[in-house]
C-alpha positions in Angstrom: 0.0 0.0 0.0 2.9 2.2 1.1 4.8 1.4 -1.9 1.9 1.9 -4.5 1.3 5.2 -2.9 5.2 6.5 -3.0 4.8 5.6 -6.9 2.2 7.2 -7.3 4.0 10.1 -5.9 6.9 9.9 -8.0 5.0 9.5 -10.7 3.2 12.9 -9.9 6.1 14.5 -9.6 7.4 13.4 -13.1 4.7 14.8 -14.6 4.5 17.7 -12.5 8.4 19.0 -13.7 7.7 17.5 -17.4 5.2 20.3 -17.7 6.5 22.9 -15.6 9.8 22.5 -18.3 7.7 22.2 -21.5 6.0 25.9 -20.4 9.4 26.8 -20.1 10.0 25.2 -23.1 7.0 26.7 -25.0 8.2 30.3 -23.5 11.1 30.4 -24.6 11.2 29.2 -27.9 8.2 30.7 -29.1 7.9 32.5 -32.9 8.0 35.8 -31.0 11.3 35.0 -29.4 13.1 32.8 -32.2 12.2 36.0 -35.2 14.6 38.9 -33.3 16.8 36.1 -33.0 17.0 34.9 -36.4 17.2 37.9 -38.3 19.3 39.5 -35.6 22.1 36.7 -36.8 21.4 36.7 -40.3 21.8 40.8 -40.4 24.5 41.3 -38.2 26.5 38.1 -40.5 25.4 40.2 -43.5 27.9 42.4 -45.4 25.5 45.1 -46.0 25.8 49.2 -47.1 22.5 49.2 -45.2 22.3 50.3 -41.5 22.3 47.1 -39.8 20.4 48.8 -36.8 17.5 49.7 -39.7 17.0 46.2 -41.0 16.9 44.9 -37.5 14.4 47.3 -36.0 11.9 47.2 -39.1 12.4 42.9 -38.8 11.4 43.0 -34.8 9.0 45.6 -35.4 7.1 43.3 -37.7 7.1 40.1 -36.7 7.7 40.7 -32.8 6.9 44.0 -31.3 3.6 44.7 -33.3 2.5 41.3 -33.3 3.1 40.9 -29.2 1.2 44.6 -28.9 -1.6 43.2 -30.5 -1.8 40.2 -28.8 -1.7 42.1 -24.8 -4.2 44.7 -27.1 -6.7 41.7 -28.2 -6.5 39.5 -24.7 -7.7 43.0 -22.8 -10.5 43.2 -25.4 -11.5 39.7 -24.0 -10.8 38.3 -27.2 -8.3 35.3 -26.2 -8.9 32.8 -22.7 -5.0 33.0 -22.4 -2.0 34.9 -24.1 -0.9 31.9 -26.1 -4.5 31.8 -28.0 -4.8 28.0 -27.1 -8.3 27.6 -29.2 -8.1 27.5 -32.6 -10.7 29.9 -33.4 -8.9 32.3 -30.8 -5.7 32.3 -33.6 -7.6 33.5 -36.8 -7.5 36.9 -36.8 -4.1 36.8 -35.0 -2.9 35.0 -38.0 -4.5 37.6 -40.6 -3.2 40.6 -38.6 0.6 39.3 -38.7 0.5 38.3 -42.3 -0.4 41.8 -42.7 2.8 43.4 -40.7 4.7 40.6 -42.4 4.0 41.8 -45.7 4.7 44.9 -44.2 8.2 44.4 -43.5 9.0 42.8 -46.6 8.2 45.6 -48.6 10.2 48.0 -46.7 13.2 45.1 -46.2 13.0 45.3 -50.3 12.6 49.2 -50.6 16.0 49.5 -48.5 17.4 46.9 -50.5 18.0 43.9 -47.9 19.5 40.9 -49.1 18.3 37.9 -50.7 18.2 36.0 -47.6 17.0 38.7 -45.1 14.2 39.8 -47.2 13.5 36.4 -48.1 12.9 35.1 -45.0 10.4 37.7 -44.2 8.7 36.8 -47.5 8.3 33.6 -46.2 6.8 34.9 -43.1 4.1 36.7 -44.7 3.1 34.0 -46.9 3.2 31.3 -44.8 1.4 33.3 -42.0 -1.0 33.4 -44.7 -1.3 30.1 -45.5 -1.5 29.1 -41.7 -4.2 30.9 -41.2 -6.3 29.2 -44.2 -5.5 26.0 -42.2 -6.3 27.4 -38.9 -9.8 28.3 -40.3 -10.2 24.4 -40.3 -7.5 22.8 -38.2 -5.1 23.8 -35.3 -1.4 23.3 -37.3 1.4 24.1 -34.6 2.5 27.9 -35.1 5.4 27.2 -32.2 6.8 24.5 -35.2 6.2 26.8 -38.0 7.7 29.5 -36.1 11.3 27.4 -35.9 11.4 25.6 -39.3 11.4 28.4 -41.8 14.3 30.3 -39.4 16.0 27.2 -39.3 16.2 27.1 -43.3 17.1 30.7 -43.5 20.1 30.0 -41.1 21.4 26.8 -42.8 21.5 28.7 -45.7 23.5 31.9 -43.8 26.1 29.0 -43.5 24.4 28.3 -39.3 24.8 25.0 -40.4 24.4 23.1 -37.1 22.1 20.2 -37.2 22.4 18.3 -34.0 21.6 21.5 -32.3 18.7 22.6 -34.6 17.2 19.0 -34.3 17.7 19.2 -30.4 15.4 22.2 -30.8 12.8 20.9 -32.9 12.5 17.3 -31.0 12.1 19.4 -27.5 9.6 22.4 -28.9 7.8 19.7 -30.3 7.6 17.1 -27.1 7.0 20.3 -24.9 3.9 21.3 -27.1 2.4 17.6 -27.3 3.1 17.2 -23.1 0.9 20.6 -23.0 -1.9 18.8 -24.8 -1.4 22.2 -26.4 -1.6 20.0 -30.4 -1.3 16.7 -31.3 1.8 14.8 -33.1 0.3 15.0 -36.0 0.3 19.1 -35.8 3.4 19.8 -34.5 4.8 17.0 -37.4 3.1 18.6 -40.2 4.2 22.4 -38.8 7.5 21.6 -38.7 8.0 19.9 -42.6 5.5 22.2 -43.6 7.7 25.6 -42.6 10.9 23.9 -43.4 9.3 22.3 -47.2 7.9 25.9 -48.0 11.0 28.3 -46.8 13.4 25.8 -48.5 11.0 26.4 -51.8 10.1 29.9 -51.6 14.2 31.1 -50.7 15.7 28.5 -53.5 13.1 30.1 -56.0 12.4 33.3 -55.5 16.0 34.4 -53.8 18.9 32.6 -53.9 
């Protein structure tokens, strides 16, 4: 009885620090958190005429700061049960709204005259943004996944070419987000080849 109990204990306690470090998890690597950090390597690698400082700020601005604004602005309306937008209808108009800033910042990343690469990859935010949210409309893909495999195929090609470390990343966002019951295998799966399938496409064909 003693010992079935003490188990049992142990056994709560596993799962209690499994999800305690997949919020961590989920926190920390989160599309808000891997963009600044992305373009902030593939800028300051860059051998640019352009202000680096310029390219950097109009990159956060689009894909972090304005998006996180109006996220704090649309959970104060009432509009989301939590500040991650766990329901899938919850993500829609997020998803429209960042598209929007991520088209945004492309066209002002090509107006300055980015590179191939830095532009790029913010094409490839705005489009798959886009195409997420169709999806979203009927099915809850992982944005966490899709947020970390178009960077990591901007990197690789910036010459970032670690892939024990990258894979480390994927396999732990991607456990941490399935332990949250936050989306199934099958989401977090299908986020992950379908950012890394569609920034591989969209940089090889359209800018590099």
């Amino acid at each position: 009885m003693y010992s079935d109990l003490h188990l049992e204990n142990i056994s709560d306690l596993v799962i209690y620090i499994l999800i305690k470090l997949s919020k961590i998890i989920s926190t920390v690597i989160n599309p808000l958190v891997v963009a600044p950090i992305t373009f902030g390597l593939l800028i300051y690698h860059d051998q640019t005429h352009i202000p680096r400082h310029l390219l950097f700020f109009i990159s956060i601005l689009f894909t972090t700061i304005l998006p996180f604004f109006t996220i704090i602005y649309h959970k104060k309306l009432g509009k989301l049960s939590a500040y991650d937008a766990p329901l899938r209808q919850e993500r829609i108009e997020l998803l429209v709204i960042a598209a929007i800033y991520n088209a945004i910042g492309f066209i002002l990343l090509d107006h300055l005259g980015a590179s191939q690469l830095i532009k790029g990859l913010m094409f490839c935010y705005a489009i798959n943004t886009a195409i997420v949210w169709g999806i979203t409309i009927y099915w809850k893909i992982s944005i966490h996944m899709v947020g970390i495999g178009g960077p990591i195929i901007a990197l690789w090609f910036s010459g970032y070419n670690h892939p024990i470390i990258m894979g480390v990343i994927i396999i732990l966002v991607g456990i941490a987000r399935i332990i949250l019951r936050a989306h199934t295998p099958a989401q977090v799966i299908t986020g992950t080849i379908f950012a890394m399938v569609l920034a591989y496409v969209e940089l090889t064909l359209l800018f590099l």
